[in-house]
Backbone bond lengths (Angstrom), bond angles and torsions (degrees), N, CA, C in turn:
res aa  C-N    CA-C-N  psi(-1)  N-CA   C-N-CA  omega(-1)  CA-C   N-CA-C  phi
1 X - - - 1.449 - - 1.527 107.85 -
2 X 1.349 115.28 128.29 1.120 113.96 174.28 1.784 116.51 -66.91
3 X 1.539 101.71 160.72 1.827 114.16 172.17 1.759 103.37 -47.59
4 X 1.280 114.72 -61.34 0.943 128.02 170.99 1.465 122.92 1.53
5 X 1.908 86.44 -96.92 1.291 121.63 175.52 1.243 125.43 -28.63
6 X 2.102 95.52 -57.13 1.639 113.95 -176.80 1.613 110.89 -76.76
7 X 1.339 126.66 8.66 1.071 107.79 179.99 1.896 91.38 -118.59
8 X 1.228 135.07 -10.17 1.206 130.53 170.62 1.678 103.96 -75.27
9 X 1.045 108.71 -48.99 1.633 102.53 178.63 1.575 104.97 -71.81
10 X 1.134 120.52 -43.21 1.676 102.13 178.29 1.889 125.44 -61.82
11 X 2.053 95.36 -9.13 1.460 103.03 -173.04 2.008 95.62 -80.87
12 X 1.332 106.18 -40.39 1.377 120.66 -163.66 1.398 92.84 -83.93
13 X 1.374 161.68 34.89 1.422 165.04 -119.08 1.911 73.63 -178.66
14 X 1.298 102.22 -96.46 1.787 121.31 -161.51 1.606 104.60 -41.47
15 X 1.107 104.97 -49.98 1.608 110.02 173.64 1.360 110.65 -44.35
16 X 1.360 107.76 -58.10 1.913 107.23 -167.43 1.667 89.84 -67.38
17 X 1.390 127.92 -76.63 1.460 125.70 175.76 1.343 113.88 -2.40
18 X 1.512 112.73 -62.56 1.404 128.24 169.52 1.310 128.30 -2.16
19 X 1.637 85.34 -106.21 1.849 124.63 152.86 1.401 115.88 -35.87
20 X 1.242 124.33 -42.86 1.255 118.86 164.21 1.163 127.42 -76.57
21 X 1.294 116.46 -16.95 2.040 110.37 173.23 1.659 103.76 -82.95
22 X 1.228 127.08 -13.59 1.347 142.07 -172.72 1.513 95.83 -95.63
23 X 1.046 137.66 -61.33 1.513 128.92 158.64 2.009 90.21 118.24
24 X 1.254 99.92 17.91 1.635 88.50 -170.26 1.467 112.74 -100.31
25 X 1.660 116.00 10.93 1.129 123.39 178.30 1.926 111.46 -84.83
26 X 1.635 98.40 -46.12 1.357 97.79 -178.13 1.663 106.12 -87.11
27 X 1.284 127.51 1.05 1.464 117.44 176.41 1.822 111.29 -89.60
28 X 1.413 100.73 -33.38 1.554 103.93 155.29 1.455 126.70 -61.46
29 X 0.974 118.07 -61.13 1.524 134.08 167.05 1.928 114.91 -27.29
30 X 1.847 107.26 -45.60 1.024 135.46 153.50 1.492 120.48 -34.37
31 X 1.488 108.05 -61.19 1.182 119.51 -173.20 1.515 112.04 -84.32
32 X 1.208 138.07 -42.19 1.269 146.43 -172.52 1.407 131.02 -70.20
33 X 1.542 90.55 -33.18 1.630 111.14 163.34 1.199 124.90 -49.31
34 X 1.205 112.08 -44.19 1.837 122.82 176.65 1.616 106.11 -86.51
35 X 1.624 96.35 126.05 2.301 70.22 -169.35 1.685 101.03 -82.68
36 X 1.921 127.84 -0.13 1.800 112.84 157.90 1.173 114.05 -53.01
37 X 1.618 111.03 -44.92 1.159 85.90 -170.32 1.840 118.09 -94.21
38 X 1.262 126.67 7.88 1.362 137.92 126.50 1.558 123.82 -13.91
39 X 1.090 92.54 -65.59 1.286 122.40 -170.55 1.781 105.56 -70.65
40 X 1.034 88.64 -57.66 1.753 88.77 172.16 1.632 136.09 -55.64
41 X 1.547 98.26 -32.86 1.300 126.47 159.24 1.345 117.38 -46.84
42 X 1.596 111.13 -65.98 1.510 102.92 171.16 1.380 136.76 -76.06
43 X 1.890 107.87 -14.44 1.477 100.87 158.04 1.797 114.82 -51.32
44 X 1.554 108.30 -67.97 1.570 121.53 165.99 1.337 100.69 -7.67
45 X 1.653 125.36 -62.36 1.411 128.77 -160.76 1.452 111.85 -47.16
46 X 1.056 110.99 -39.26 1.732 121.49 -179.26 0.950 118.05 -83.83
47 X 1.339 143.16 -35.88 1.620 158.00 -156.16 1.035 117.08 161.82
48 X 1.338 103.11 164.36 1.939 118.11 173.16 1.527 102.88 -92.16
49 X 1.283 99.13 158.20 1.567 123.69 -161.56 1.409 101.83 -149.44
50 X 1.317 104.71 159.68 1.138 112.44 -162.10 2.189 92.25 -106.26
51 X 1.021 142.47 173.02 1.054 144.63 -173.96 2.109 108.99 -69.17
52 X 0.919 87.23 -53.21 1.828 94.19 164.90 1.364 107.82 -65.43
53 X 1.441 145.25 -29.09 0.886 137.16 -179.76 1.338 110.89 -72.49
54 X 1.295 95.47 -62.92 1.854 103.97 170.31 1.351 107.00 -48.20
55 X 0.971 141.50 -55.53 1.820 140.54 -162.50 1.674 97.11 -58.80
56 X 1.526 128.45 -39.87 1.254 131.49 -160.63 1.686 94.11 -83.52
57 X 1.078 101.08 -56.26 1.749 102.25 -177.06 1.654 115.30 -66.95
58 X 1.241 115.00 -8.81 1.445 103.31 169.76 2.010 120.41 -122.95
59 X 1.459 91.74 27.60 1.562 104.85 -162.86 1.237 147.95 45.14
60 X 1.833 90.54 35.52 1.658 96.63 -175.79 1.795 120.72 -129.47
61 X 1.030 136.03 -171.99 1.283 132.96 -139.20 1.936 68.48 -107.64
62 X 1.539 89.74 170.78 1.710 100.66 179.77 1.559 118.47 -81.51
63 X 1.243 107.74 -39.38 1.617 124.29 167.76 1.464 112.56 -33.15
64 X 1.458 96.96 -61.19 1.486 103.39 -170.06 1.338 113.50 -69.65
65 X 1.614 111.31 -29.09 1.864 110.86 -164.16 1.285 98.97 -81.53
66 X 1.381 121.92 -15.32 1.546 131.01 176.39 1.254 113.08 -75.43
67 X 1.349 127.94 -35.05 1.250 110.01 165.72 1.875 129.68 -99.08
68 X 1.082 101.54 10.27 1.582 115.61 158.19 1.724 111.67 -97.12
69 X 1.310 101.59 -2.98 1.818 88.49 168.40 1.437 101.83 -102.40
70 X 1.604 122.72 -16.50 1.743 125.53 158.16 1.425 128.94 -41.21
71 X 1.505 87.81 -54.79 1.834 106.26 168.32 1.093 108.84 -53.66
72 X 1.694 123.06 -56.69 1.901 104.48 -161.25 1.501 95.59 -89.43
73 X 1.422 130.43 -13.93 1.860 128.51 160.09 1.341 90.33 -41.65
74 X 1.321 119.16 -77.01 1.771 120.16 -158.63 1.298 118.03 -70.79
75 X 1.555 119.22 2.72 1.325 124.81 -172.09 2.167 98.29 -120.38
76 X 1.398 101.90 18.27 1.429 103.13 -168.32 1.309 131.56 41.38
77 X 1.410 103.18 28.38 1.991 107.76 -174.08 1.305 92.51 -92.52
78 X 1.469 153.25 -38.74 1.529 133.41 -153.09 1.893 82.83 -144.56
79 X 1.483 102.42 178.49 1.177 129.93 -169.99 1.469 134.37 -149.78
80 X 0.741 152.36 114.23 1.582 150.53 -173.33 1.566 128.37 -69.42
81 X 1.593 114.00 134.29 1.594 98.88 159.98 1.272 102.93 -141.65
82 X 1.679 108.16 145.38 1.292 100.46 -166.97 1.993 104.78 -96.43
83 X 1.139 110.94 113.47 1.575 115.95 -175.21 1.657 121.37 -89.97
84 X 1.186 132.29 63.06 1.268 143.41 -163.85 1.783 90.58 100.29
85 X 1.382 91.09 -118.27 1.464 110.36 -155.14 1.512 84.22 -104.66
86 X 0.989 165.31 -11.05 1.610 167.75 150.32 1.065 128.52 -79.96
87 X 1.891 119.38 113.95 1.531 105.71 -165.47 1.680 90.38 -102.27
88 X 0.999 87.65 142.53 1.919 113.45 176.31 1.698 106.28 -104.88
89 X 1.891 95.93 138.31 1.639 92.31 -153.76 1.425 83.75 -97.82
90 X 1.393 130.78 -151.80 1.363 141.33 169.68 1.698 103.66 -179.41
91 X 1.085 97.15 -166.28 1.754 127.73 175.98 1.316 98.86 -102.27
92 X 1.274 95.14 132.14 2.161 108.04 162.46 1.289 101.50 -67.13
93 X 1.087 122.30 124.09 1.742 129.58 164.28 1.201 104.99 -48.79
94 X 1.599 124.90 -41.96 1.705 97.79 170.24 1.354 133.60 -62.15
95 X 1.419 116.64 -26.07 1.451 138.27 -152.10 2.136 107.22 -102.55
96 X 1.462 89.86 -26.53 1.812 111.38 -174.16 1.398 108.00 -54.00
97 X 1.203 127.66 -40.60 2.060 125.98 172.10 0.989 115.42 -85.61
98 X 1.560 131.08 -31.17 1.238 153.76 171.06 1.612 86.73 -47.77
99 X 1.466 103.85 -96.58 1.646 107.94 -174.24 1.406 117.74 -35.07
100 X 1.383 110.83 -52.77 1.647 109.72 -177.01 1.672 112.98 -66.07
101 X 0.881 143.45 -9.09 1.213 156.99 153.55 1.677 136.39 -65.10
102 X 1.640 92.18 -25.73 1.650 109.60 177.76 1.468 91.02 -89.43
103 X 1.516 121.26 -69.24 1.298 134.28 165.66 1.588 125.57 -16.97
104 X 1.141 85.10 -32.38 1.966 100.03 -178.29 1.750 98.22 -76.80
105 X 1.760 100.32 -58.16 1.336 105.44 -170.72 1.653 135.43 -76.11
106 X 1.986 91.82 21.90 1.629 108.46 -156.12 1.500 79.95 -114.22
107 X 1.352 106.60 -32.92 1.505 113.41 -155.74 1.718 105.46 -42.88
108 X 1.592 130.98 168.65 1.080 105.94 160.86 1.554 129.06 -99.15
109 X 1.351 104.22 4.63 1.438 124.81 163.55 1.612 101.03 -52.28
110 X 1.522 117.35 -44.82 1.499 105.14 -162.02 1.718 104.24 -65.05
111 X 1.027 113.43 -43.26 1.341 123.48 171.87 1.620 126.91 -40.84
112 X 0.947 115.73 -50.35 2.014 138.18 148.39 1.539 100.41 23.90
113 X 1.092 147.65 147.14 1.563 153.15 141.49 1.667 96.03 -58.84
114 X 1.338 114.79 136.48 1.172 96.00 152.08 2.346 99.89 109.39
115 X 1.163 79.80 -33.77 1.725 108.85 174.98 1.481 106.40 -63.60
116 X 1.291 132.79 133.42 1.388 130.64 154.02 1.822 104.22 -86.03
């Protein structure tokens, strides 16, 4: 095996190690899998919404968008505030570049000829 080699796989070794002691590989993975809650992610990307907002912008009944904003609650991807009588969801500030960054690299723009 080349120097090379063994030091690219030992770089891509620490990386996964990484991501995995941080736990933000399988909580994404979580979220992305389902394309609602995909989908929800990139509304999030722009602003917080309130749960009706989200249900209207991603074409689904409220029940259901309520319990895909549970999943990424329990998966630490988004967060709540309650603003009067309406809680408005968002992005975890830890998780917000993280996501916008996968999102970028899902996009099909990233894909493009011509794209680095």
């Amino acid at each position: 095996m080349t120097a090379d080699r063994t030091r690219n796989i030992s770089t891509a070794r620490r990386r996964i190690r990484h991501a995995e002691a941080q736990g933000g590989s399988e909580r994404l993975r979580t979220a992305i899998c389902e394309p609602v809650r995909l989908r929800i992610l990139q509304a999030l990307c722009a602003r917080d919404f309130s749960v009706g907002e989200l249900a209207e912008s991603i074409g689904r009944k409220v029940p259901a968008t309520s319990q895909h904003l549970r999943v990424l609650r329990e998966n630490d991807l988004v967060d709540r505030q309650r603003v009067g009588t309406v809680v408005r969801y968002h992005l975890r500030p830890a998780m917000a570049q993280r996501i916008g960054a996968m999102l970028e690299a899902l996009s099909p723009a990233a894909g493009a000829p011509g794209r680095p």
